[in-house]
Z-matrix of the N, CA and C atoms (Angstrom, degrees):
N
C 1 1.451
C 2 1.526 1 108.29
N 3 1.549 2 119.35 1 145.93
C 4 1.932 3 117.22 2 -174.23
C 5 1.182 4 71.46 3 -77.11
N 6 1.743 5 83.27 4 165.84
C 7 1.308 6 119.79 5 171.60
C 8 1.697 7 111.55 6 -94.48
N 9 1.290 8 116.85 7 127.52
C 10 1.904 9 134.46 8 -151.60
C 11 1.541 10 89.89 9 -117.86
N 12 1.581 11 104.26 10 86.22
C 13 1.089 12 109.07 11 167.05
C 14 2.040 13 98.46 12 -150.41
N 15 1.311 14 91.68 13 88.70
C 16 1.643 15 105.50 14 -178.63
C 17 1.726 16 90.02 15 -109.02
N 18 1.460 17 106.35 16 149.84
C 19 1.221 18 138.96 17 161.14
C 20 1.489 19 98.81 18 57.20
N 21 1.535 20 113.00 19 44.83
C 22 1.585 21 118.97 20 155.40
C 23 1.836 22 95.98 21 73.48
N 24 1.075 23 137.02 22 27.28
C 25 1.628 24 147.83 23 169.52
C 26 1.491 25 107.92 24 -76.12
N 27 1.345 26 99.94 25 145.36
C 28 1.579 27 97.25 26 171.10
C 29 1.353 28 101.48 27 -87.36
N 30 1.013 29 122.78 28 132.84
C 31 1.445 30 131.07 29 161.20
C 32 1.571 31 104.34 30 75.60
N 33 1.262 32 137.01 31 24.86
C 34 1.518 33 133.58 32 -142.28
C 35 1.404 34 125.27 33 28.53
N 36 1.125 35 135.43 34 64.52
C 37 1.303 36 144.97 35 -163.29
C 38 1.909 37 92.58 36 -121.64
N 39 1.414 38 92.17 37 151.11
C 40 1.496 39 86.35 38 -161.27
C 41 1.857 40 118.09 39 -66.03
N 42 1.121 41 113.01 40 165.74
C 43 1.495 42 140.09 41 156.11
C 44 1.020 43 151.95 42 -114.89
N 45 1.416 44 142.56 43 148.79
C 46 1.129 45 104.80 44 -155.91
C 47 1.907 46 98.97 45 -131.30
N 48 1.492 47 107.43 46 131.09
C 49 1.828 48 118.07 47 -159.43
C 50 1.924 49 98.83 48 -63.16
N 51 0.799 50 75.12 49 -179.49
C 52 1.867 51 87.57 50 -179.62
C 53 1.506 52 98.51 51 -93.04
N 54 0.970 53 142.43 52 137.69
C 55 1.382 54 156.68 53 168.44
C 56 1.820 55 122.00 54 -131.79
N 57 1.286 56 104.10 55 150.15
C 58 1.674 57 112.26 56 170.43
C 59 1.033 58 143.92 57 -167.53
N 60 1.128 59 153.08 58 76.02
C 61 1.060 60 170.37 59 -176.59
C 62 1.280 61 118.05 60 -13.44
N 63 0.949 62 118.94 61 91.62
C 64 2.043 63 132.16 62 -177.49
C 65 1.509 64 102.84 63 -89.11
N 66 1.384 65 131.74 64 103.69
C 67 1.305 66 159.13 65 144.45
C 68 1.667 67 103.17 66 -42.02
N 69 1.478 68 141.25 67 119.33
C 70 0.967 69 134.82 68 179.68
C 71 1.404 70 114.26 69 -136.37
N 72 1.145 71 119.96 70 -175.79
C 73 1.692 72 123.22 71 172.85
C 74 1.758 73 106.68 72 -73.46
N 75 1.269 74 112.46 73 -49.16
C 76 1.201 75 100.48 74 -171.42
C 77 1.576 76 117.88 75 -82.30
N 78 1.508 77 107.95 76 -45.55
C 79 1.684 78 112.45 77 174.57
C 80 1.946 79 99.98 78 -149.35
N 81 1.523 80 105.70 79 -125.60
C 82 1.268 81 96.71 80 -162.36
C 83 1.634 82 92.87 81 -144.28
N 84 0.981 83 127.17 82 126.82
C 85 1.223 84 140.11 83 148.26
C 86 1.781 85 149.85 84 -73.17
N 87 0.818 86 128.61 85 72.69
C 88 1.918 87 158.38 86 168.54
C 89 1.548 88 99.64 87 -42.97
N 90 1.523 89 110.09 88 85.07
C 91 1.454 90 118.53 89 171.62
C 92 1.572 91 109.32 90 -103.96
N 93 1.220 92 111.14 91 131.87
C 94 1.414 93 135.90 92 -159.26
C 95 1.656 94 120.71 93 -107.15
N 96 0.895 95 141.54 94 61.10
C 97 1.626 96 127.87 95 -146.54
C 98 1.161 97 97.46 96 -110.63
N 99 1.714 98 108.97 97 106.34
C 100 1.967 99 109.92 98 155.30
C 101 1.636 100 97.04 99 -126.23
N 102 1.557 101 125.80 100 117.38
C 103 1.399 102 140.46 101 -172.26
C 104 1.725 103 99.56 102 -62.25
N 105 1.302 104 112.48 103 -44.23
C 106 1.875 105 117.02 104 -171.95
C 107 0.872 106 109.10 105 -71.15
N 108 1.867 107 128.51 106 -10.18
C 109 1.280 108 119.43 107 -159.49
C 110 1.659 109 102.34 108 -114.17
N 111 1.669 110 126.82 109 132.00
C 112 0.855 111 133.73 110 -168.71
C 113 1.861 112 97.24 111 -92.64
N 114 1.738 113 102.18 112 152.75
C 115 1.667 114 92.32 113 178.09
C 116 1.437 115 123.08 114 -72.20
N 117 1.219 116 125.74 115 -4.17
C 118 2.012 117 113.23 116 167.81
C 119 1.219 118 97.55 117 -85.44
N 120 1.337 119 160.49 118 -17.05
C 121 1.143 120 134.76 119 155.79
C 122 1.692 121 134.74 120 -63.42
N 123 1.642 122 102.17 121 -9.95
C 124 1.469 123 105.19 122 163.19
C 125 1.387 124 119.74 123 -87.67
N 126 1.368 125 115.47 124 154.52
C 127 1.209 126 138.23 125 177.48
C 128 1.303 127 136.99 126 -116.77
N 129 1.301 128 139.13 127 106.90
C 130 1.494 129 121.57 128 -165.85
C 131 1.633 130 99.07 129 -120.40
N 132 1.620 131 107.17 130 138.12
C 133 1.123 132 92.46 131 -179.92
C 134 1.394 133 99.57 132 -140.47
N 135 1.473 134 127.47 133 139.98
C 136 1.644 135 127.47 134 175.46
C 137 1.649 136 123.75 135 -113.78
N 138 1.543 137 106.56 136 105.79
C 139 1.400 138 97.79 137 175.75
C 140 1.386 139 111.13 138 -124.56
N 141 1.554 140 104.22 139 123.19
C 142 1.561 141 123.59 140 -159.76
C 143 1.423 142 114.77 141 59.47
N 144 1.308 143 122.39 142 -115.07
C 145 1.256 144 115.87 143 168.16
C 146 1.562 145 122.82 144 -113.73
N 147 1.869 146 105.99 145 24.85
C 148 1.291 147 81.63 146 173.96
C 149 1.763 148 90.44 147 -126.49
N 150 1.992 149 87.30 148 149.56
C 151 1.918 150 118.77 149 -163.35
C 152 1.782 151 81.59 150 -78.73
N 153 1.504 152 117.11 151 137.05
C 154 1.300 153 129.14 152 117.49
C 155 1.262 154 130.31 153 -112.87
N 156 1.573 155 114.65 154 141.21
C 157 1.376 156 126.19 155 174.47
C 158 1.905 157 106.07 156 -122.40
N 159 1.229 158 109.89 157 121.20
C 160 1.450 159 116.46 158 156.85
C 161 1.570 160 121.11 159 -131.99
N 162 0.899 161 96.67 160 170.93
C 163 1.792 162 108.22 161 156.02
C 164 1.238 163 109.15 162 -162.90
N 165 1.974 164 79.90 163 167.16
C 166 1.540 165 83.68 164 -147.57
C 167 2.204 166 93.27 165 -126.00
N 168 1.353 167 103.73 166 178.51
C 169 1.681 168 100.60 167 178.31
C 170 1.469 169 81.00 168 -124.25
N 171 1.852 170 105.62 169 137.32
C 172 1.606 171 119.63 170 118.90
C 173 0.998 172 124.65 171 -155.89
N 174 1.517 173 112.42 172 146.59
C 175 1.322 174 137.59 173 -157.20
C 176 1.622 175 91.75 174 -45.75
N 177 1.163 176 140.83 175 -83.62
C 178 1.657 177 141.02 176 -175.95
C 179 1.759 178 103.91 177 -87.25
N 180 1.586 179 116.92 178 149.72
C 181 1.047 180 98.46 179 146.84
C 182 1.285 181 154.92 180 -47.07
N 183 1.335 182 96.74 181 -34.62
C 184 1.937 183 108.27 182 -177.47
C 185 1.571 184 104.34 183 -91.10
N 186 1.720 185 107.35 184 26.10
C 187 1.891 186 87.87 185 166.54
C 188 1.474 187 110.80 186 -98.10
N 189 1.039 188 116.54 187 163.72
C 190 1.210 189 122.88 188 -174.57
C 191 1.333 190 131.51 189 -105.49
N 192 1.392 191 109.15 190 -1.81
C 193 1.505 192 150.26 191 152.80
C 194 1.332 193 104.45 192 -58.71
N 195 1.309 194 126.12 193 110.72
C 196 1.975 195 108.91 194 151.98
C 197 1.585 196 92.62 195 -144.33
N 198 1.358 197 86.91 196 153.73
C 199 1.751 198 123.06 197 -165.72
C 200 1.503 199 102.45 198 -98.25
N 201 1.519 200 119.70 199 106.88
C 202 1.629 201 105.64 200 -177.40
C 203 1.457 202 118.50 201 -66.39
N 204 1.572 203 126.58 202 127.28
C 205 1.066 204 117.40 203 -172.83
C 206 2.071 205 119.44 204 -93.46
N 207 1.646 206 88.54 205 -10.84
C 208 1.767 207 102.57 206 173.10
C 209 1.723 208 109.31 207 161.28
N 210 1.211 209 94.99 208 124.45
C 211 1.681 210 88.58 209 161.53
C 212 1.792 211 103.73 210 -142.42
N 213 1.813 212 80.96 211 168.63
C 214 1.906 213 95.00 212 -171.98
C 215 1.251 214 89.43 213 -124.69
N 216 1.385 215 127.11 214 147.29
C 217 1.458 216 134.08 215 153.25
C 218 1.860 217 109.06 216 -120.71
N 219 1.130 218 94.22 217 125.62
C 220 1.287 219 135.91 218 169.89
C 221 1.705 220 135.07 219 -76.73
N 222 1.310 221 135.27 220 68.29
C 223 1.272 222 160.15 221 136.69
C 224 1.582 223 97.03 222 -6.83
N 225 1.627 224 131.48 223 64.90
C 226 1.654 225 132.03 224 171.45
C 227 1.241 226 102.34 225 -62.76
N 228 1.428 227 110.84 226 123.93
C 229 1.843 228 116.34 227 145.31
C 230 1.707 229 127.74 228 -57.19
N 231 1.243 230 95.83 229 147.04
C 232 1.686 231 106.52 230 157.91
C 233 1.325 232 99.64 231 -29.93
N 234 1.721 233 97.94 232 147.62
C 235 1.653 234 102.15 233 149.71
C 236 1.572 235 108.89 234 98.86
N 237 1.263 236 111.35 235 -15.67
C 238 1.728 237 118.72 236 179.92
C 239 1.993 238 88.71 237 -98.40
N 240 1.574 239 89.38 238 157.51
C 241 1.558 240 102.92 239 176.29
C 242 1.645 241 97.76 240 -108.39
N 243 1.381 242 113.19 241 107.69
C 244 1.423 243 116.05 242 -174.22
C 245 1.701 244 98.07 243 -76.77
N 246 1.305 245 127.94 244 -18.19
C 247 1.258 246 86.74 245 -169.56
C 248 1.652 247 104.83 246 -104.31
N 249 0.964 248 118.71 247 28.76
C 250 1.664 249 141.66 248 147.56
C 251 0.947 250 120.43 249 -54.10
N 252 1.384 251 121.73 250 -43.96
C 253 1.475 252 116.66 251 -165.60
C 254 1.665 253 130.04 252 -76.10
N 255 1.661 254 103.54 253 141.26
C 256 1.490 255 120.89 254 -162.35
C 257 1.788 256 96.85 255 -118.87
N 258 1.259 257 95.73 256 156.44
C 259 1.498 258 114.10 257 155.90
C 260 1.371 259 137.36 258 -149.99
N 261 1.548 260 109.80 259 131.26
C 262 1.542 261 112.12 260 -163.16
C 263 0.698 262 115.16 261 -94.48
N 264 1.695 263 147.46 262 146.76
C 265 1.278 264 113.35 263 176.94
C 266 2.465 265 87.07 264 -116.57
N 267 1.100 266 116.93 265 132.24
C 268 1.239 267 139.12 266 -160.45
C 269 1.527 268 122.62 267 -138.13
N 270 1.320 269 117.85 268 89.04
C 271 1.164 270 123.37 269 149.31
C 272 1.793 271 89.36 270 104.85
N 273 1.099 272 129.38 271 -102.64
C 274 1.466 273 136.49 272 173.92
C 275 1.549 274 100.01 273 -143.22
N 276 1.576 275 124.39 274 45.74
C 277 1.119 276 156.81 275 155.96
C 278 1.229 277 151.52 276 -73.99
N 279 1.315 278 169.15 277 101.34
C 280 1.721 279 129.35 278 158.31
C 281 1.065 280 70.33 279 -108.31
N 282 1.666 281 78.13 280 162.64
C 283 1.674 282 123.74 281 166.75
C 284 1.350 283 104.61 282 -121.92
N 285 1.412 284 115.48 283 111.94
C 286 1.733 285 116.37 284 161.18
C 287 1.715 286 102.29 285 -85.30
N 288 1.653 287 108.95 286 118.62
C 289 1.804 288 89.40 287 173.09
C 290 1.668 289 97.27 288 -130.42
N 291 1.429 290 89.84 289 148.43
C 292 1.536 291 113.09 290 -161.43
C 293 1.636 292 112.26 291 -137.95
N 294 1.710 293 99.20 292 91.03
C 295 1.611 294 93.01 293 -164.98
C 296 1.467 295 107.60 294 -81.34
N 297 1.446 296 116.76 295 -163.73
C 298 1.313 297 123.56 296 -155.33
C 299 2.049 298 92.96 297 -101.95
N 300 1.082 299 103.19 298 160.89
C 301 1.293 300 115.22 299 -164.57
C 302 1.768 301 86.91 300 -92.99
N 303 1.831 302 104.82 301 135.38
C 304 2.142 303 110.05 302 -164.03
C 305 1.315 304 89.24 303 -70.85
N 306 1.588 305 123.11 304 -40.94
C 307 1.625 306 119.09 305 -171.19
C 308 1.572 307 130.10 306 -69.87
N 309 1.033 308 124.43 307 25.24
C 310 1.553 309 131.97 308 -148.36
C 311 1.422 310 86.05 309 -89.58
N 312 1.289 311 141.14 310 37.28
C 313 1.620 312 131.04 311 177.78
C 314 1.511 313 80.22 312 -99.03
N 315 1.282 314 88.97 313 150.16
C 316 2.438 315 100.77 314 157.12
C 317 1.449 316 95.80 315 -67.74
N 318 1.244 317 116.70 316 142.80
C 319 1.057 318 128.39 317 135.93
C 320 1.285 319 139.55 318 -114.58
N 321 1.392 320 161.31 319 -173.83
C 322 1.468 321 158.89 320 -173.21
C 323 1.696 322 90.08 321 -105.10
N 324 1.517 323 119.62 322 147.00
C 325 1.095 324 117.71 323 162.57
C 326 1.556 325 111.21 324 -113.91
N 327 1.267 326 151.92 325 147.78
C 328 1.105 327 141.35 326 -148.84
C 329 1.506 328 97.02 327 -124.33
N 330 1.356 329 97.47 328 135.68
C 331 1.846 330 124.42 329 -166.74
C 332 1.532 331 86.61 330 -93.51
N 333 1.555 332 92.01 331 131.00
C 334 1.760 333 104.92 332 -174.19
C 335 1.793 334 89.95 333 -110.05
N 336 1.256 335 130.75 334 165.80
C 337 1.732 336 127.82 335 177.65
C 338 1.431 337 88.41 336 -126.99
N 339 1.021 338 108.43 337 140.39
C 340 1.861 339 136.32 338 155.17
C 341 1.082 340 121.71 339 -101.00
């Protein structure tokens, strides 16, 4: 069996990538940086409002075995348009970007009587 020791792990046991959160004019940006990790091994996944990102190792595609190599979960605020969201994968990068929702004014909601 190789030896499963990606991103300096003992034994390949997980790690966890450098990440950061870029605040922008238009929405918000979720930068992800693991250099060993190629982009089909990441994963982004969104349920309701909370972001996961992992990746994962296996030796072939078709094993059915994979070794987690790191994930972050993410607690999203109000105010982002989830169903906006893109991801790049850039340089030895992803980018999760998640702009700001156009309607974010208050508005009055109007009381109907029965």
């Amino acid at each position: 069996m190789p030896h499963l020791d990606l991103m300096n792990t003992i034994g390949g046991g997980v790690a966890q990538a450098a990440m950061r959160i870029d605040k922008r004019e238009k929405g918000v940006v979720v930068r992800i940086a693991a250099p060993s990790v190629s982009s089909e091994k990441f994963h982004v996944v969104l349920n309701e409002n909370v972001l996961t990102v992992y990746a994962e190792f296996r030796h072939t595609p078709e094993d059915e075995l994979a070794a987690p190599l790191f994930s972050r979960v993410l607690q999203l605020p109000a105010g982002l348009d989830l169903t906006r969201i893109d991801a790049v994968f850039e340089g030895h990068e992803l980018q999760v970007r998640i702009p700001y929702q156009s309607n974010a004014e208050p508005r009055e909601i109007n009381i109907k009587q029965r």
